[in-house]
Every structure is written in structure tokens, then in C-alpha cells.
ROVEX-533313 format. One line per 2 residues: number of its first residue (from 1); their letters; for each residue x, z, y of N, C-alpha, C. Coordinates in pm, 1 decimal, always signed. Layout:
<sites>
NUM = a = X/Z/Y/X/Z/Y/X/Z/Y ~ ... .
</sites>
This chain:
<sites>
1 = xx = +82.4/+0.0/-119.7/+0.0/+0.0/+0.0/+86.8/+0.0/+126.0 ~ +171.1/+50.2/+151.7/+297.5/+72.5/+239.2/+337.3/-60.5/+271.2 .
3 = xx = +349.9/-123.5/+166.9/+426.1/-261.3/+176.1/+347.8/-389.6/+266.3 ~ +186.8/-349.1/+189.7/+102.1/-442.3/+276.0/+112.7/-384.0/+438.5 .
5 = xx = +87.6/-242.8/+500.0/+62.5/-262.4/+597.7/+204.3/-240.3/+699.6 ~ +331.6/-217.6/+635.3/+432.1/-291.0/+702.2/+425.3/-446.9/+686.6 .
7 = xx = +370.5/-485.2/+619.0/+350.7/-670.8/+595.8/+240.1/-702.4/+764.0 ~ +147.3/-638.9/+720.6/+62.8/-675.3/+852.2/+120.0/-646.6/+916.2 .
9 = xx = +162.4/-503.7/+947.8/+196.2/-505.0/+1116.9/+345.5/-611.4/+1193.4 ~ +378.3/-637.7/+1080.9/+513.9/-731.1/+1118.4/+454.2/-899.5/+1146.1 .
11 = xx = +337.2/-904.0/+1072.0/+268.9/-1096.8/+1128.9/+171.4/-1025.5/+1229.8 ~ +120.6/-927.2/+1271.3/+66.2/-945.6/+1382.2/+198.6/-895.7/+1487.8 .
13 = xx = +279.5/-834.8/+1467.9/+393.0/-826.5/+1590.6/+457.5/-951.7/+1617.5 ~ +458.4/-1086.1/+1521.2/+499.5/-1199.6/+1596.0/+469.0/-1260.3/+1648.7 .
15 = xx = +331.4/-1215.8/+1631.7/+225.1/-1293.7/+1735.1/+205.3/-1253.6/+1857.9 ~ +252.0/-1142.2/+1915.9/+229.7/-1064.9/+2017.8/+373.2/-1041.6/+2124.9 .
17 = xx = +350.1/-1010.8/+2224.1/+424.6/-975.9/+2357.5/+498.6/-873.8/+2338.6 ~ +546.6/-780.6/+2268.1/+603.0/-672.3/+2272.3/+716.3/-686.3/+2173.6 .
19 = xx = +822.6/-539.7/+2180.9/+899.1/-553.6/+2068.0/+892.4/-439.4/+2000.3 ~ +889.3/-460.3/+1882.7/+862.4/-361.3/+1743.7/+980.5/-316.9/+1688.4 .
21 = xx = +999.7/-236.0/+1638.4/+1108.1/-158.7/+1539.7/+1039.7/-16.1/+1477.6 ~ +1094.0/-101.5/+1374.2/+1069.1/-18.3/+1251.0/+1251.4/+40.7/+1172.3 .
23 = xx = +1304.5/+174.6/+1203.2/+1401.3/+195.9/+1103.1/+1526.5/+72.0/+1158.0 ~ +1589.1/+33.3/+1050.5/+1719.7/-30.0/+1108.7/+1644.3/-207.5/+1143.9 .
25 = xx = +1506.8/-252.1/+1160.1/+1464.6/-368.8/+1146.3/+1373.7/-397.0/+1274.4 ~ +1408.8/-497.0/+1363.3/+1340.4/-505.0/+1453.0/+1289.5/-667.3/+1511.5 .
27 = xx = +1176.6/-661.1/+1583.8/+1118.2/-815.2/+1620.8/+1135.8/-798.2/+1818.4 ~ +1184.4/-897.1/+1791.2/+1170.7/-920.1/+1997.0/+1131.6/-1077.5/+2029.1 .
29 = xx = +1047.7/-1112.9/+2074.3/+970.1/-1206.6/+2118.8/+1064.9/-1291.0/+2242.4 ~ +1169.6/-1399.8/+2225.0/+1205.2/-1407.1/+2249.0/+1182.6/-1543.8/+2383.5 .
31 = xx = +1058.7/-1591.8/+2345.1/+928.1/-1735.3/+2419.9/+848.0/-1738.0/+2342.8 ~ +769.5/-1729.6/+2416.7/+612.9/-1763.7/+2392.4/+555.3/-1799.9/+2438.5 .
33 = xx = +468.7/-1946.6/+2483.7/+463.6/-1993.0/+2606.7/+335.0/-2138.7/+2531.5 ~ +288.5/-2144.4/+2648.1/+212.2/-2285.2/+2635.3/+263.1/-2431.8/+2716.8 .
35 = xx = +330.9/-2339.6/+2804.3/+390.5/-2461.1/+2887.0/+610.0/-2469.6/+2886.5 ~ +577.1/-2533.4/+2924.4/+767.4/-2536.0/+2904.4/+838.8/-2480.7/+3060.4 .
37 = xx = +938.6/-2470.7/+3064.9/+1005.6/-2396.8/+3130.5/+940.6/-2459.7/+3277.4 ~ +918.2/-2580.5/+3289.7/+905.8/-2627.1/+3473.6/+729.0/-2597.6/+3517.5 .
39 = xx = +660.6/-2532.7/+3370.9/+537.3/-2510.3/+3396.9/+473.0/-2627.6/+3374.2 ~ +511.7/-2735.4/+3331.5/+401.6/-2805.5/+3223.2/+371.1/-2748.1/+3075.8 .
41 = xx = +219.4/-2784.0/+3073.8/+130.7/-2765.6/+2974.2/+252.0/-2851.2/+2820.5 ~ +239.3/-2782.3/+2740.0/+246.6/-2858.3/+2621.5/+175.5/-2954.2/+2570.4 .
43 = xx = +219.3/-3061.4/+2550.9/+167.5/-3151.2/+2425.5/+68.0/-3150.2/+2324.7 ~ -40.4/-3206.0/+2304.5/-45.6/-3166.5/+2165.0/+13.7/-3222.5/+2111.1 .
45 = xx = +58.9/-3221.3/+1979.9/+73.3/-3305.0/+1883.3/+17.2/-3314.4/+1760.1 ~ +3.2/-3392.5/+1685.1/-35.8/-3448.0/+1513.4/+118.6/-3480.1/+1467.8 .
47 = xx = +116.3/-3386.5/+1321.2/+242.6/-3421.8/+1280.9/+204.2/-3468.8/+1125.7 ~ +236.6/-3605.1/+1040.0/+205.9/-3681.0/+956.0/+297.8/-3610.3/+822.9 .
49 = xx = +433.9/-3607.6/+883.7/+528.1/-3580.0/+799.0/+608.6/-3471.6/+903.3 ~ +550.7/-3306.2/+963.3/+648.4/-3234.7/+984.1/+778.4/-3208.2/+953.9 .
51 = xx = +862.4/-3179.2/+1051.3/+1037.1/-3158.8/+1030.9/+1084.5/-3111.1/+1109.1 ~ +1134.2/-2928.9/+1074.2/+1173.5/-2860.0/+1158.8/+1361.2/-2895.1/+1154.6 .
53 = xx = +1415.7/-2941.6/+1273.2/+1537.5/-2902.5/+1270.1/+1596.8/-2768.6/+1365.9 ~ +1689.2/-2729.7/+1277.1/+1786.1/-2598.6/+1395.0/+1926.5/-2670.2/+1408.8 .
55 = xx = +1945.0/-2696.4/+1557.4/+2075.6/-2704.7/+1602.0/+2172.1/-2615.9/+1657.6 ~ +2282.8/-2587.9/+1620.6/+2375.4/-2522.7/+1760.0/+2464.1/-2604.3/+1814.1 .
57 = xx = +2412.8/-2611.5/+1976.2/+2457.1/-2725.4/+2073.5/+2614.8/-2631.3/+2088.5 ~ +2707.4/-2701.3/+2153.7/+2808.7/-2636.7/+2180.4/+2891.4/-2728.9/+2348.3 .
59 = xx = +2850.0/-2674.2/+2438.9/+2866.9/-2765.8/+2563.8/+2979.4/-2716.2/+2566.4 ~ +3103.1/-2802.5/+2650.3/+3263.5/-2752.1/+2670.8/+3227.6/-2695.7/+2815.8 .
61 = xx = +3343.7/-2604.3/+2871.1/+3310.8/-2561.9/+2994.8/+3334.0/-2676.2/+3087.3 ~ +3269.2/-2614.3/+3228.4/+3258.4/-2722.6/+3282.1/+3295.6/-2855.9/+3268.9 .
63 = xx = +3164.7/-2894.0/+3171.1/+3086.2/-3008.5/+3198.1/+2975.7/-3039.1/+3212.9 ~ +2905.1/-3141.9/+3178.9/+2785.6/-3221.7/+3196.7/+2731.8/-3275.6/+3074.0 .
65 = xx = +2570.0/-3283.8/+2994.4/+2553.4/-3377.5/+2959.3/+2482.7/-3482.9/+2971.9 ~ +2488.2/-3594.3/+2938.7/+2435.8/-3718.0/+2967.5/+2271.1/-3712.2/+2933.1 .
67 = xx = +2233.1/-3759.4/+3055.7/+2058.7/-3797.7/+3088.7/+2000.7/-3794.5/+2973.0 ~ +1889.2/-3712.0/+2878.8/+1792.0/-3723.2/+2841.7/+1679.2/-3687.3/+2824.1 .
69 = xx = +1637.7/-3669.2/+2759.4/+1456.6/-3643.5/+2715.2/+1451.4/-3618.6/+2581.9 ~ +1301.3/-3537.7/+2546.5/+1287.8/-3480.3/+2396.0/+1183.9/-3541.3/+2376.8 .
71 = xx = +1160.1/-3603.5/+2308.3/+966.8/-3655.7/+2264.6/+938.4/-3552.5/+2206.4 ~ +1004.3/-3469.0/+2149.0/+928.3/-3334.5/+2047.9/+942.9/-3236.3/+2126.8 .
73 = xx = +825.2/-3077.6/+2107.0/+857.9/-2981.6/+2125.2/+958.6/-2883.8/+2061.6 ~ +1033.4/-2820.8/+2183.3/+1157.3/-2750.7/+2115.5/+1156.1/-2664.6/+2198.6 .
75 = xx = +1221.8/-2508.7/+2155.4/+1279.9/-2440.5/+2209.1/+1403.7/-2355.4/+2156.9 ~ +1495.1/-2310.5/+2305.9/+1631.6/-2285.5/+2267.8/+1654.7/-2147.8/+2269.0 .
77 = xx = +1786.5/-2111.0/+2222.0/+1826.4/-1966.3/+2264.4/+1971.0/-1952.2/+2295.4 ~ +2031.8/-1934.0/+2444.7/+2155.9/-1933.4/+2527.5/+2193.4/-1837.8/+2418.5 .
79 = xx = +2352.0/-1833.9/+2301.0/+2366.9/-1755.6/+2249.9/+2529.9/-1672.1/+2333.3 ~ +2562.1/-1755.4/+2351.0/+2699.8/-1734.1/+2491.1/+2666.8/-1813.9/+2622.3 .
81 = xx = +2796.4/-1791.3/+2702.1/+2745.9/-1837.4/+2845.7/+2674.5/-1921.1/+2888.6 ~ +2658.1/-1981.2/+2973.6/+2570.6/-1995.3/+3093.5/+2574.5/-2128.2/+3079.8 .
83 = xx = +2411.5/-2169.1/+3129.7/+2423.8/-2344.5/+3124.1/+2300.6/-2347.2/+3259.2 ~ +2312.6/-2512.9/+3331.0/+2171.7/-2482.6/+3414.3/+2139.2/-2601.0/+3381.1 .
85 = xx = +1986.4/-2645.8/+3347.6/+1944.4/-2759.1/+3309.1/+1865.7/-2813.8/+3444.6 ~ +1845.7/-2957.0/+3457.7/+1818.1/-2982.4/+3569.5/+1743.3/-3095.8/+3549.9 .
87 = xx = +1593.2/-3109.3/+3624.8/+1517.1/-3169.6/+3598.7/+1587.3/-3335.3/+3636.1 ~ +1530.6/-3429.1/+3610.8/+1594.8/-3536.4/+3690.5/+1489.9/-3623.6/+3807.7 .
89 = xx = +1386.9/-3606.8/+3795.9/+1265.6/-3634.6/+3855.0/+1262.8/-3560.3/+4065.6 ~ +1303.5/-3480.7/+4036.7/+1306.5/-3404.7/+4167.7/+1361.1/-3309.7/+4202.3 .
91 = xx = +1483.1/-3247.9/+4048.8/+1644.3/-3180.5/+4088.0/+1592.8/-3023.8/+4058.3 ~ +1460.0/-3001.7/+3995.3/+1386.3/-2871.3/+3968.7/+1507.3/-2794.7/+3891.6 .
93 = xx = +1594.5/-2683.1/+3895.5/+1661.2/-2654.9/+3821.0/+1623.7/-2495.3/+3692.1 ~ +1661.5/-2501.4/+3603.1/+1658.4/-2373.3/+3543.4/+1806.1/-2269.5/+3507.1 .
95 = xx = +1822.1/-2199.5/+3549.8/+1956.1/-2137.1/+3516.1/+1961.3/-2031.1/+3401.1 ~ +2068.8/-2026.9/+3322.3/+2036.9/-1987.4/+3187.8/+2187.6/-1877.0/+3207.0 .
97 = xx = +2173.5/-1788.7/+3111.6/+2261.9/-1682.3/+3121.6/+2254.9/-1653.5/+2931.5 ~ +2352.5/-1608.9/+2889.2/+2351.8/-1596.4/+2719.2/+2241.9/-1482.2/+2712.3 .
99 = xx = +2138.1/-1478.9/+2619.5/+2039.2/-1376.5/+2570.6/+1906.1/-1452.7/+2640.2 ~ +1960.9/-1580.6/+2732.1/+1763.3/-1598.1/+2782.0/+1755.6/-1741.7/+2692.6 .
101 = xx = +1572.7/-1717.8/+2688.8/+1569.7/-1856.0/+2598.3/+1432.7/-1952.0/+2677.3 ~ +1426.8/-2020.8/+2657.7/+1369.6/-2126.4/+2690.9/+1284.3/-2243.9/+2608.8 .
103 = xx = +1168.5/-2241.2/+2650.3/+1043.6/-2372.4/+2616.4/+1087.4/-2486.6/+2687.7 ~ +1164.5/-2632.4/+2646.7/+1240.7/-2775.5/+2691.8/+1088.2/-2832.9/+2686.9 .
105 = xx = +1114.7/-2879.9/+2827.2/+1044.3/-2997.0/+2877.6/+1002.5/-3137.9/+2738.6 ~ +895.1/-3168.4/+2749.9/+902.0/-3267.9/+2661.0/+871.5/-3442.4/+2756.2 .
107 = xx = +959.3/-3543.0/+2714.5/+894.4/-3638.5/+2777.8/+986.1/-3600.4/+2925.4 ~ +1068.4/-3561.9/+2956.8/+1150.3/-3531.6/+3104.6/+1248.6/-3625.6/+3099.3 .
109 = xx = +1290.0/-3647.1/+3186.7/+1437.4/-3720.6/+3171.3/+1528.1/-3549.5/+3267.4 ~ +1625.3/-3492.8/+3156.2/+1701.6/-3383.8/+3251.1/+1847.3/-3383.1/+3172.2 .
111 = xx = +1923.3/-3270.1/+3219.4/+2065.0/-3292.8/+3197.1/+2090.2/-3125.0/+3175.4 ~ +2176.7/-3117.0/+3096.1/+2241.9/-2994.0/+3137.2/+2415.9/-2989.8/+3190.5 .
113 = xx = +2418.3/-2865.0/+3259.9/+2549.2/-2877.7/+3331.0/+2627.3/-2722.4/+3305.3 ~ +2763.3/-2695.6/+3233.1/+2824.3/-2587.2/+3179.3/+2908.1/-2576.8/+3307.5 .
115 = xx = +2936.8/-2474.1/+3443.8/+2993.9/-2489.2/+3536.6/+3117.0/-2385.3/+3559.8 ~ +3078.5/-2298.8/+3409.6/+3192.0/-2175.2/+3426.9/+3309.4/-2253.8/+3292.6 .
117 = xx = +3397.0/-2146.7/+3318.1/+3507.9/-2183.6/+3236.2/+3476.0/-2148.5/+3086.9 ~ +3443.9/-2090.9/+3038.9/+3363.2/-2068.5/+2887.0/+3282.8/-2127.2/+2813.7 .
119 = xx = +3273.8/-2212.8/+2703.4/+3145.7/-2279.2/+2638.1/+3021.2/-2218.4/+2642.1 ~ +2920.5/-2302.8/+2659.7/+2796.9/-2242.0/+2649.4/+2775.3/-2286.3/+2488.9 .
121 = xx = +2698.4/-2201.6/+2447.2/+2632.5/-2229.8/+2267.5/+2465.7/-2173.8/+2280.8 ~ +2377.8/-2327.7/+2215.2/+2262.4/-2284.5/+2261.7/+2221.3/-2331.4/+2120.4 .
123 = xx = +2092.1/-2243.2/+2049.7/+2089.3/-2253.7/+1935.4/+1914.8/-2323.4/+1968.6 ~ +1867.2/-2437.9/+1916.9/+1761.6/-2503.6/+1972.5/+1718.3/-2556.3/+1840.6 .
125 = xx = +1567.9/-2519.7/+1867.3/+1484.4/-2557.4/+1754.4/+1376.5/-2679.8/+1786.1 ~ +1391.8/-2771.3/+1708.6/+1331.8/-2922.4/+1725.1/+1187.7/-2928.0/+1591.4 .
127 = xx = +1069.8/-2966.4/+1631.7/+964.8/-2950.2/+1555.6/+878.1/-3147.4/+1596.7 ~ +931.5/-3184.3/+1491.3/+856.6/-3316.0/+1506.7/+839.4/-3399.6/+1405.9 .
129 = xx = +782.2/-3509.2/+1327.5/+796.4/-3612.1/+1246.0/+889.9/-3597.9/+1152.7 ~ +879.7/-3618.6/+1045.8/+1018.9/-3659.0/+930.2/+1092.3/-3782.9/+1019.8 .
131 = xx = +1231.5/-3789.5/+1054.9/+1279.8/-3935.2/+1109.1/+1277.5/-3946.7/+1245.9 ~ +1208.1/-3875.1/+1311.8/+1146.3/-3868.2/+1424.2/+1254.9/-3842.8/+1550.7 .
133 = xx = +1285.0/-3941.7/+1652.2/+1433.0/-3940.0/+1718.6/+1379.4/-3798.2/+1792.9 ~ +1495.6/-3708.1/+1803.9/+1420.8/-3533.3/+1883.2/+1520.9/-3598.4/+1993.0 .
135 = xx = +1604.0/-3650.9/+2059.5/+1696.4/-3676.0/+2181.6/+1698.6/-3819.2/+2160.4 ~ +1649.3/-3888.3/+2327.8/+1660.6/-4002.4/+2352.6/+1752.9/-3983.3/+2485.2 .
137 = xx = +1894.5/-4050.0/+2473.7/+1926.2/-4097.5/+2607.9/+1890.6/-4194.3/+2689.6 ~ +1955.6/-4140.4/+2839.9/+1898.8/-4270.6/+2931.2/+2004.8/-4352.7/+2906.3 .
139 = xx = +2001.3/-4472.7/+2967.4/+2078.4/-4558.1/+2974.2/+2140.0/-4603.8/+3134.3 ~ +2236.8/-4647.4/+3105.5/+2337.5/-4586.1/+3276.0/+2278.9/-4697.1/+3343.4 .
141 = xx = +2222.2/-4802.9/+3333.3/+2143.5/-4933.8/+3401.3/+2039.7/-4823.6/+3473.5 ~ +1953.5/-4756.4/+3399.0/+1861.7/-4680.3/+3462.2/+1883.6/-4561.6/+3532.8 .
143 = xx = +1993.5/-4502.8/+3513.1/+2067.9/-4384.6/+3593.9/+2055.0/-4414.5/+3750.1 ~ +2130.0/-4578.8/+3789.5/+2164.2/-4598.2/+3867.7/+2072.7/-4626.4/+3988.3 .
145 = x = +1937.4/-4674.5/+3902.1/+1846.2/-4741.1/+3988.6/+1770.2/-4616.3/+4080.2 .
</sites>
């Protein structure tokens, strides 16, 4: 009996705003969100053939990366330093510090930029199609225009 209602109370604590601990085991809600970081609404989507991928990005220090966009919903988690992502549409920026995480724009064209001397490492979860491209770059013809 113990087992079930540590079972419940741990699927309704992931569903919820707060953080739980139980003993040496704990849940912290790290995003939860309907809209993505610039305050657009999410997507719906229909998925035919779901496919969760987990990446860990690894940006060098100060740099840049090249123009893109996500067709899928994803979200990340800054696991070391600092990155600021930047809309490309009208320069909206988000600034990230290691421990904050973030709901990515879907359908944006944005960039991220590593400006301190330390790698940033961002651990980002991609939810879309079997096959399904999760990063489209721009192309520098369209950068320019």
C-alpha cells in the first residue's frame, strides 16, 4: 500500500508547480509552460510515428551559432554556463545562466550566442515524427536579405 501511494503522489507531483522530496529522492519542475520562452502559444501537433530525441549541445566559448529554427517542440536545460538566444525577427533576446531551462520557440528563425570564456552545455529535448528534421538552418542568401 505504501508503494502505491508514494507511486501517486510522485505522478501527481509531476504534474504540478512545486517541488517534492521525499528522503534522499526529489522532483523539481524544471518548465512547464504552454507557450515558449518569447510567449508564443504552442503548436499543436499530431504525431504519426512519435520520436523523442535527448541532445547535449556543447557551444565553444565565445561563439555563435548559425541561424535556425525547430519545426518540433523542444525544451532545454543550461547544464553549465551561460548562453543568450536571440530571436531573429526583431532581436527579442533570452539570457540563460547554468540551472535555468527553457520552452524553444518553434517555427523562429534565432541563434544562440556563448559570450563568456567557458562552454555552455545545454541538454535539449526534441519531440517530433520518426525522421522528422528537429533543426533547419537558414541559408546565408537569406541571412543577408
Amino acid at each position: 500500500m505504501k508503494t502505491v501511494f508514494r507511486s501517486a503522489v510522485l505522478f501527481l507531483t509531476l504534474g504540478s508547480s512545486f517541488t517534492f522530496s521525499a528522503g534522499k529522492s526529489s522532483t523539481e519542475v524544471l518548465a512547464h509552460s504552454t507557450t515558449s520562452w518569447d510567449g508564443t502559444l504552442l503548436k499543436s501537433v499530431t504525431l504519426e510515428n512519435p520520436e523523442v530525441r535527448v541532445l547535449r549541445i556543447t557551444i565553444a566559448p565565445r561563439s555563435r551559432l548559425p541561424i535556425h529554427k525547430h519545426p518540433v517542440i523542444n525544451a532545454g536545460y543550461l547544464v553549465k554556463g551561460e548562453l543568450t538566444v536571440i530571436r531573429l525577427s526583431d532581436g527579442k533576446q533570452l539570457n540563460l545562466k547554468a540551472g535555468d531551462a527553457l520552452v524553444e520557440m518553434v517555427d523562429e528563425w534565432h541563434y544562440g550566442v556563448n559570450t563568456s570564456d567557458e562552454p555552455a552545455e545545454i541538454v535539449v529535448v526534441y519531440a517530433g515524427d520518426e525522421g522528422q528534421a528537429i533543426t533547419v538552418f537558414k541559408e546565408e542568401e537569406e541571412e543577408e536579405q
